[in-house]
VOFI-484668 format. One record per residue: residue in one letter; x, y, z of N, C-alpha, C in turn. Coordinates in steps of 0.05 Angstrom, whole numbers, plus 5000, padded with zeros to 4 digits. Layout:
N
aXYZXYZXYZ...
END
This chain:
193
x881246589002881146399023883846369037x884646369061886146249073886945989072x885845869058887045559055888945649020x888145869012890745798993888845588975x891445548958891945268936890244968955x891145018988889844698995887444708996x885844858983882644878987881844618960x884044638944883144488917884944138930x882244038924882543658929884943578918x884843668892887943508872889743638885x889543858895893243968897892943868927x891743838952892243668977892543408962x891243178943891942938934896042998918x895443178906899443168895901043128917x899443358939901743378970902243148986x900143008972900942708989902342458985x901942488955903342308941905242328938x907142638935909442748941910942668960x909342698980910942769014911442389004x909442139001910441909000911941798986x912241958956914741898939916941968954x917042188961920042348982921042068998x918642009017919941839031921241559020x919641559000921141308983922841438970x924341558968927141638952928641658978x927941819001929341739032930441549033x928841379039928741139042931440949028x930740958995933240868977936140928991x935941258989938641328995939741209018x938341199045940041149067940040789065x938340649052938940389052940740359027x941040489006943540468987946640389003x946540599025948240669037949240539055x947940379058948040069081948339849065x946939819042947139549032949839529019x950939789006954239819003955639729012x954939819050957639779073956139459077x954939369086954439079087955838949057x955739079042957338909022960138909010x961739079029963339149027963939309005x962439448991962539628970962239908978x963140018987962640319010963140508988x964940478964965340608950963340608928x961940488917960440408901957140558909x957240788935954340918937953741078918x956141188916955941478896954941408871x956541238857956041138830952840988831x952040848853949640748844947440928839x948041058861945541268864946041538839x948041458830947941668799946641538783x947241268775946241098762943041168765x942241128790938841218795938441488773x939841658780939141908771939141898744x941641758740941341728704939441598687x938441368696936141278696932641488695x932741518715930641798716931241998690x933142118688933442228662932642108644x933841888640933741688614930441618606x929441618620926541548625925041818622x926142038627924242388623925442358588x927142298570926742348550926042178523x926041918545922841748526920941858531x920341768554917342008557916642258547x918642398541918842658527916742658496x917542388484916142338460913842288461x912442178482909342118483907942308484x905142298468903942588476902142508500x901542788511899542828537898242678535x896942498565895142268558892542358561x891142188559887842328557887442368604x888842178614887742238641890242248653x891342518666893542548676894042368701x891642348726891542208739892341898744x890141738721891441508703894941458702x895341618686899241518683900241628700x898741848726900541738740900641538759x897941388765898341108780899440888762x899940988732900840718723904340858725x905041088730907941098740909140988764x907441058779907140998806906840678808x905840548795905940228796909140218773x909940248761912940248750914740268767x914540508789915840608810916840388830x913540248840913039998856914639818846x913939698817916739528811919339478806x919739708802923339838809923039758828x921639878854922539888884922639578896x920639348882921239058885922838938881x924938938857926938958847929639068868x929239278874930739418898931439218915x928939248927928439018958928438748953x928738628924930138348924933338298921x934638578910937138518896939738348916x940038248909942038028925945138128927x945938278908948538348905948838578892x950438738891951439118890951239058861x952138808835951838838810948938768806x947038748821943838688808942338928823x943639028841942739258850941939538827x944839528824945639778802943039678780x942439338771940739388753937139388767x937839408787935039478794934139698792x936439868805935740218817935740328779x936740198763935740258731932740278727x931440048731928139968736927940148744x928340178773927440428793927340738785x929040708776929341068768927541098741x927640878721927040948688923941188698x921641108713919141228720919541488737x921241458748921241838763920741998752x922842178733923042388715920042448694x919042298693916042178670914042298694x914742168720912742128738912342418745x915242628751915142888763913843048741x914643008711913343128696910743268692x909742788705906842958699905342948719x906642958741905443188765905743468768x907343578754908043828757907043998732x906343808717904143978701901743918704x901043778715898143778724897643938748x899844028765898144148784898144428773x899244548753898244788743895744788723x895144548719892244598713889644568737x890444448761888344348780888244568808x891044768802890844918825888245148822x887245268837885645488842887045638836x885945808814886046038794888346278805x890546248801891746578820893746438828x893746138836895946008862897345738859x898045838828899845638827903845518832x904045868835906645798848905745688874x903745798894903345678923903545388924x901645258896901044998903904444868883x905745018879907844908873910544838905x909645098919910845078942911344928958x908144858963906244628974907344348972x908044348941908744008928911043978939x912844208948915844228944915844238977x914244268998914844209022913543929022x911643839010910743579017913843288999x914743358984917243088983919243189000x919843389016922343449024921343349054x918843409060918243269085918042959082x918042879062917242629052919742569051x921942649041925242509040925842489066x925542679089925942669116924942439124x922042419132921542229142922441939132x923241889116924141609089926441629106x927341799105930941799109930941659140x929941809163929641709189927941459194x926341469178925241149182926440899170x927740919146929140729127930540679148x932541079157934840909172934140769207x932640789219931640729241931540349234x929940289207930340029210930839959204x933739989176936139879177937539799204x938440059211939540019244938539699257x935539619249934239439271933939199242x933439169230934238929211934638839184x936239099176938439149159937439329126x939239289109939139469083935839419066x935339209065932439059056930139149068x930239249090927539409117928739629106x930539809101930240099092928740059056x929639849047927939819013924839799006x924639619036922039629034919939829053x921239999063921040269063918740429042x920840389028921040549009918940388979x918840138983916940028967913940098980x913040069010911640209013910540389013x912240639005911440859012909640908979x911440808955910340738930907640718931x907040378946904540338946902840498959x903740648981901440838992900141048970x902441098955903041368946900041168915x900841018908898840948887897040898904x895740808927893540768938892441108938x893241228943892441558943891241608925x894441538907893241688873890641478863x889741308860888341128850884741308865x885541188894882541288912882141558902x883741728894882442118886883542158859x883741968845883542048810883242208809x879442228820878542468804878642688806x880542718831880642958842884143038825x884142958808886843028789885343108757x882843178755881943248735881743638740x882143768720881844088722879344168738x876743958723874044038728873144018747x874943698761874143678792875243768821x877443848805879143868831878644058858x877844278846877144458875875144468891x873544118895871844018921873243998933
END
C-alpha cells in the first residue's frame, strides 16, 4: 500500500498524540524561557529545564521495574493524565523555586510515557514497517515541538510565561483526549482498521 505504516489506526493515533506531546514540550521550553527573564532569573533556564530532563530519566528507571501492563493503551492515558498534572503544576508555579519543583512532577511521566509508545508501535505497525511507522512518530513530535514552540511563544509575547504553560497543558489534554477516544486502536489485534 502506499499509505505505508499510516494505513494502521494505532500508528496514525501514536502520530497524533506525539505531534501533541511535541507541542507540549515546545511549549515548556519557550515559556521556561520567559518565566526566567520575567523573573529575573535568566540564568536559571538551563538548569531548570535539565532538571525536567532529569526527572524524565528518573521516572524511565522506576518504571523500568514495572512489568508490561495488560493494556498498553491504558497507561498510556494514565501517563498522559500524570503528564497533565505536572503541566498544572507548571502553569500554577508562582516562583523559579516551585517551578523547578513542578517541572520535577512534569518530567517524572515522559521517559515511562516514550517507552511505552515506542514499544507499542512495534507491535501495532503493519507487518514489514516498522522503522516507517517509527519515522512517522519522529516527524509527528518534531512537528509537534515546532508548532508548541511558535504558539507558546506567540502568546507569551501577548500575555505572558503562564499562556505559553498552558499551552502546553493543553496540548496534554488533547493528546489524552486522542489516546482515550482510539484505545482500541492501540491493541496489536485492532490496530490496522
Amino acid at each position: 500500500s502506499l499509505l505505508g505504516p499510516l494505513r494502521s489506526s494505532g500508528v496514525r493515533t501514536l502520530i497524533g498524540t506525539l505531534a501533541l506531546v511535541g507541542a507540549s514540550f515546545g511549549a515548556i521550553e519557550v515559556a521556561t524561557a520567559a518565566f526566567t527573564q520575567r523573573h529575573g532569573a535568566t540564568h536559571a533556564v538551563g538548569p531548570l529545564l535539565a532538571l525536567w530532563g532529569f526527572a524524565s530519566m528518573s521516572g524511565g528507571v522506576i518504571a523500568g521495574r514495572l512489568g508490561p501492563p495488560v493494556s498498553p493503551g491504558r497507561r498510556i492515558a494514565l501517563l498522559l493524565t500524570a503528564l497533565l498534572a505536572g503541566d498544572a503544576l507548571v502553569v500554577a508555579a508562582p516562583s523559579t523555586g516551585l517551578l523547578a519543583g513542578a517541572l520535577v512532577v512534569a518530567g517524572l511521566p515522559i521517559a515511562p510515557f516514550f517507552a511505552q509508545l515506542w514499544g507499542l508501535v512495534t507491535t501495532i505497525a503493519p507487518e514489514g514497517s516498522a522503522t516507517e511507522s517509527a519515522t512517522w512518530l519522529t516527524t509527528g513530535i518534531a512537528g509537534g515541538v515546532s508548532a508548541g514552540s511558535a504558539l507558546g511563544g506567540s502568546l507569551i509575547g501577548a500575555a505572558g510565561p503562564r499562556a505559553g504553560y498552558a499551552v502546553a497543558a493543553a496540548a496534554i489534554l488533547a493528546a489524552y483526549v486522542v489516546v482515550r477516544g482510539s484505545v482500541a486502536t492501540l491493541h496489536p489485534a485492532l490496530s490496522a482498521a
